[in-house]
C-alpha positions as CSV (number, residue, x, y, z in Angstrom):
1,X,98.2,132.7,49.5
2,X,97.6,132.6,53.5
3,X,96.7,135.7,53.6
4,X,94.1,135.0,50.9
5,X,93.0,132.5,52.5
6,X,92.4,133.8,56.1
7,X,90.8,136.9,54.9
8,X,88.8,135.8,52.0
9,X,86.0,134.9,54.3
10,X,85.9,138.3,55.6
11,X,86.2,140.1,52.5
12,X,82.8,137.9,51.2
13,X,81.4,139.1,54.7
14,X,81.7,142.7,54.0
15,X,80.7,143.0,50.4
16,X,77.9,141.5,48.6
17,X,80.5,140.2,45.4
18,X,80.6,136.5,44.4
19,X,83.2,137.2,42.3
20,X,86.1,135.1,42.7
21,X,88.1,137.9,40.5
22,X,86.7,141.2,41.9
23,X,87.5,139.0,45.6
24,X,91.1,138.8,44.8
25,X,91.4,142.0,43.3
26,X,90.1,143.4,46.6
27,X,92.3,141.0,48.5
28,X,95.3,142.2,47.0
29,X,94.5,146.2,47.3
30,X,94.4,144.8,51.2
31,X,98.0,143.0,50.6
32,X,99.6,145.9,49.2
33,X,98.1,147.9,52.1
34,X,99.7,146.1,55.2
35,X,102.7,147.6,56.2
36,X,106.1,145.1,55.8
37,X,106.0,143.9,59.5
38,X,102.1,142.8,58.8
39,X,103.5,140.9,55.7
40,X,106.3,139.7,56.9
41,X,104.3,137.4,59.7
42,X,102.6,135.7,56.1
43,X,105.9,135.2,54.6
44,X,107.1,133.5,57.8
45,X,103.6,132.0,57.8
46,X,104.6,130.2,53.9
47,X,108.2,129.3,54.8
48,X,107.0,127.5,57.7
49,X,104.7,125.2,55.7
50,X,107.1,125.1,52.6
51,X,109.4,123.4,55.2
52,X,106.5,121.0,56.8
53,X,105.6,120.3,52.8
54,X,109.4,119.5,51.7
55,X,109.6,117.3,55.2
56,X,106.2,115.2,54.3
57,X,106.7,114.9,50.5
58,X,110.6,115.1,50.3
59,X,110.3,113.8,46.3
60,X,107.8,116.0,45.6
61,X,108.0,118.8,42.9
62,X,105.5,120.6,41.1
63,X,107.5,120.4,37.5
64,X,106.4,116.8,37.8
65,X,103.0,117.1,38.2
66,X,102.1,119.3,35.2
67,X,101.7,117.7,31.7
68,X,100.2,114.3,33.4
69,X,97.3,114.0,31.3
70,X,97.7,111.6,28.8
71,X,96.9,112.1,25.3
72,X,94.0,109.1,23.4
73,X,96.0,107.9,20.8
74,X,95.3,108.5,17.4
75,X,94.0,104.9,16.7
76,X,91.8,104.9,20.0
77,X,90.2,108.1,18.7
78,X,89.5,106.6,14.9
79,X,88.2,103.7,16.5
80,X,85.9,105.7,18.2
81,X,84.6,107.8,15.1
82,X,84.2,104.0,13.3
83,X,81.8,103.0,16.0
84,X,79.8,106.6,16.2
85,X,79.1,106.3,11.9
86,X,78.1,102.9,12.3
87,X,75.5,104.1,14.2
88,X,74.3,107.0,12.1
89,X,73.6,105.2,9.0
């Protein structure tokens, strides 16, 4: 994801794609291309800031933000249809 996100500036530069899709596929021809010394200095890059991120949010996990949206109930959402043929007749 650093990497994607310090080059994907450049890779808009060079080509005339708005893309987000063909972008990324370019970006990751470009990943698979560095050698594992030029990768290795993003990895070290993303263990760096998964430390700074467990230090800031120490309770944080990513399991409990998915699934937050709540549901409408099934009484808020016949209520609603009530009110919508009231005004259709």
């Amino acid at each position: 994801m650093l990497y994607m996100k310090e080059m994907r500036a450049k890779v808009i530069a060079e080509c005339t794609l708005k893309e987000s899709a063909a972008i990324n596929q370019i970006l990751g021809r470009r990943w698979h291309a560095l050698s594992r010394e030029e990768q290795a200095k993003y990895y070290e890059l993303a263990r760096k800031e998964r430390q700074l991120h467990m230090q800031l949010y120490p309770g944080w996990s990513a399991r409990d933000n998915y699934g937050k949206k709540k549901r409408r109930s099934r009484e808020k959402h016949q209520e609603s249809n009530t009110d919508n043929s009231l005004h259709y007749s």
